[in-house]
C-alpha positions, 0 to 999 in steps of 0.5 A: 304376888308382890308387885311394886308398890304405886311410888316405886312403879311411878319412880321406875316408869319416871326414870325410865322416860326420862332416859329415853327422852333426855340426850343423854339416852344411848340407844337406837330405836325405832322411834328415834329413827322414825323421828329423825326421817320425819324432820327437815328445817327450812331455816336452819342447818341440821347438823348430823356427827357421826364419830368411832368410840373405840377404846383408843379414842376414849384415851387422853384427848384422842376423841378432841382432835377428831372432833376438832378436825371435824370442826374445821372440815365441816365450817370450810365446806359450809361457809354460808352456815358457819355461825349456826355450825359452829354453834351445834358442834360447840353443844356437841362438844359439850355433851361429849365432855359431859358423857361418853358411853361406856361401852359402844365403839361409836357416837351419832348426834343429830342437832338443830337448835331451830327444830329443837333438836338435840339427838344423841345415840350410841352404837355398839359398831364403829362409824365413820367421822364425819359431819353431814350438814344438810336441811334433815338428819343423816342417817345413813351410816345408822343403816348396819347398827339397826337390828330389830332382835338385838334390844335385850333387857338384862337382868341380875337378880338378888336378894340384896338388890336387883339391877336392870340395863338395856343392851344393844349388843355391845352396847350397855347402859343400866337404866334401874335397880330395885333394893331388896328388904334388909331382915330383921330379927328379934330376940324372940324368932327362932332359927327356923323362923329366920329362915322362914322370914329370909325365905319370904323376903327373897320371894317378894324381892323375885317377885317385885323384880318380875313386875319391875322386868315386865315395865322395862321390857314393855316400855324399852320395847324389848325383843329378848330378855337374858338374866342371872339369878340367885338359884334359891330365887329363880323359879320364883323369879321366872314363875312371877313374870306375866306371860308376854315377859316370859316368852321374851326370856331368852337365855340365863348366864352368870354375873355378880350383882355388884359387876361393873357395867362393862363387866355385865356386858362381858358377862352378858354378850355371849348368850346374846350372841347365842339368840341372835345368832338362833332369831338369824338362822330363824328368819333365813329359814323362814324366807325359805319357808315362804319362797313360793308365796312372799318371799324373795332371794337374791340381790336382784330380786331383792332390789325388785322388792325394795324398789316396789316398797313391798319389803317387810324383812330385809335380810342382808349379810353385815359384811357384804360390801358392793358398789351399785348405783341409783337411778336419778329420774326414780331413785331406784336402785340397780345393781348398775353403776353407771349409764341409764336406768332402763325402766326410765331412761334416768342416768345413773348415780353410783353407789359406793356400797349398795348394801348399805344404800338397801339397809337405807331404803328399808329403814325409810319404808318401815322395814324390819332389819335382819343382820346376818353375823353368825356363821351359820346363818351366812351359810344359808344365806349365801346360797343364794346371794347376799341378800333376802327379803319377806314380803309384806304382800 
């Protein structure tokens, strides 16, 4: 089989961690996250932004006066800490003027010159504006963008040239292209021989891009793969990729090798819909599966869980919204609102939506994120409230 050559796996390893190293890599992963929970400054502010990337605001200067309004809000609220403020929206500023997404419909930077920190995630949901400015990352409006199953590798894959992006639903970047080998012919090959060459070349051009497929998914810890393939390429193409890549491929759709970013994800986002829509209906019935051993259903039963740190998969409908409060004296959460936690006699501090408070918990303890979106799954799920979990004892 035609793997890449050394230079050419060297070049996409080393564009690969350069992305994902860089601010200017627009994808949340687990590590980042791990990253930020992990941080806390003793000296100087972490400032965590958090903007809408709709359309609308990609027009003119829409995104400016935002930001601008940000500004002013975030430097009245915190006048001790004006100058160090100032000085992380100005680089926030800056890198937005340098690049925005290009598809996402929001942003997140995390900045601390101090911690030399400079984060930078785009999101394929809308957030909220606002500045948190505290002694450690704000994650929490992170919490409804964290799905475990949504990381795809798409790929497109020609004789011509194949390209590579990471998706997170609705959200696309390309991160490498591999060049196929132009033929060449001489007086003495004949028609057949032509063909035979042509033929060899689309077969080590599927080849190298099976290896090139495996190292992205590897490296981006990919969940699932989708493709487009030329048809006189595809059997070779899949037949190349090593076992572990193949039982990531997940579903196949159209698209022209030279389509715009934007138009891959077009192209791209129903079958990616189709797979999570499939992994949601998978996870529910396995919460069914497991209910006499390590699983749970409902909301209150669900918050036991979370509480005792035992969850392993939460599993939530994404439109669930409720209030609920946090007890003080613990930090438990409760389905209360107000008055004491019984369990410590602490007071009660609401929650203005309880759910996204749970997403928070889950994610501070390692917990794997199920967000429930296709009609089917909310189905099963709703059976039993708004929300599920597999235990991890």
């Amino acid at each position: 089989m035609s793997n890449l050559s050394p230079d050419a796996r060297d070049a996409l390893l080393g564009e690969l961690r350069r992305r994902t190293s860089t601010p200017g890599f627009h994808f949340l992963s687990s590590d980042h996250l791990q990253r930020l929970n992990d941080s806390r400054s003793d000296g100087a502010p972490v400032v965590s932004v958090f903007m809408e990337l709709t359309p609308e605001m990609r027009v003119g200067d829409s995104w400016e006066i935002v930001l601008k309004d940000l500004r002013a809000r975030a430097l009245e609220d915190n006048p001790d800490a004006a100058d160090a403020v100032k000085a992380e929206l100005d680089r926030v500023e800056a890198a937005l003027r340098t690049s925005i997404p290009r598809t996402g419909r929001g942003v997140a930077f995390f900045a601390c010159e101090g911690l030399g920190m400079f984060e930078q995630l785009g999101t394929a949901i809308a957030l909220p504006n606002l500045v948190y400015v505290g002694r450690e990352p704000y994650v929490r409006p992170l919490a409804r963008v964290r799905d475990e199953n949504d990381r795809f590798v798409i790929a497109l894959v020609s004789a011509h040239k194949s390209r590579f992006f990471f998706s997170q639903i609705g959200l696309v970047e390309e991160v490498f292209d591999l060049a196929g080998q132009e033929l060449e012919i001489t007086d003495f090959a004949s028609k057949d021989q032509r063909q035979d060459m042509k033929a060899d070349l689309r077969k080590d051009q599927a080849q190298k891009s099976a290896h090139a497929l495996a190292l992205i998914a590897k490296e981006l810890d990919a969940r699932h793969i989708v493709y487009s393939c030329a048809a006189d390429m595809e059997k070779e193409f899949l037949d190349a990729l090593d076992q572990p890549t193949r039982q990531r491929v997940a579903a196949s759709f159209s698209c022209e090798v030279n389509a715009s970013t934007a138009e891959v994800a077009d192209a791209a986002e129903p079958a990616q819909r189709e797979v999570e829509a499939k992994e949601e209906v998978e996870t529910v019935q396995k919460v069914q599966e497991l209910l006499s051993s390590r699983a749970v259903v409902g909301l209150d039963e669900t918050l036991d869980m979370l509480n005792q740190q035992r969850v392993m998969t939460l599993v939530v409908d994404d439109e669930a919204r409720m209030e609920g409060g946090i007890d003080r004296e613990s930090g438990m959460l409760t389905t209360q609102t107000s008055g004491t936690y019984e369990a410590t006699g602490g007071e009660i501090q609401r929650e203005a939506d309880l759910v996204e408070a749970m997403l928070d918990r889950a994610m501070s303890q390692g917990a794997s994120l199920e967000l429930v979106r296709s009609d089917a799954a909310k189905e099963a799920l709703s059976e039993h409230g708004p929300a599920a979990a597999i235990l991890r004892f």
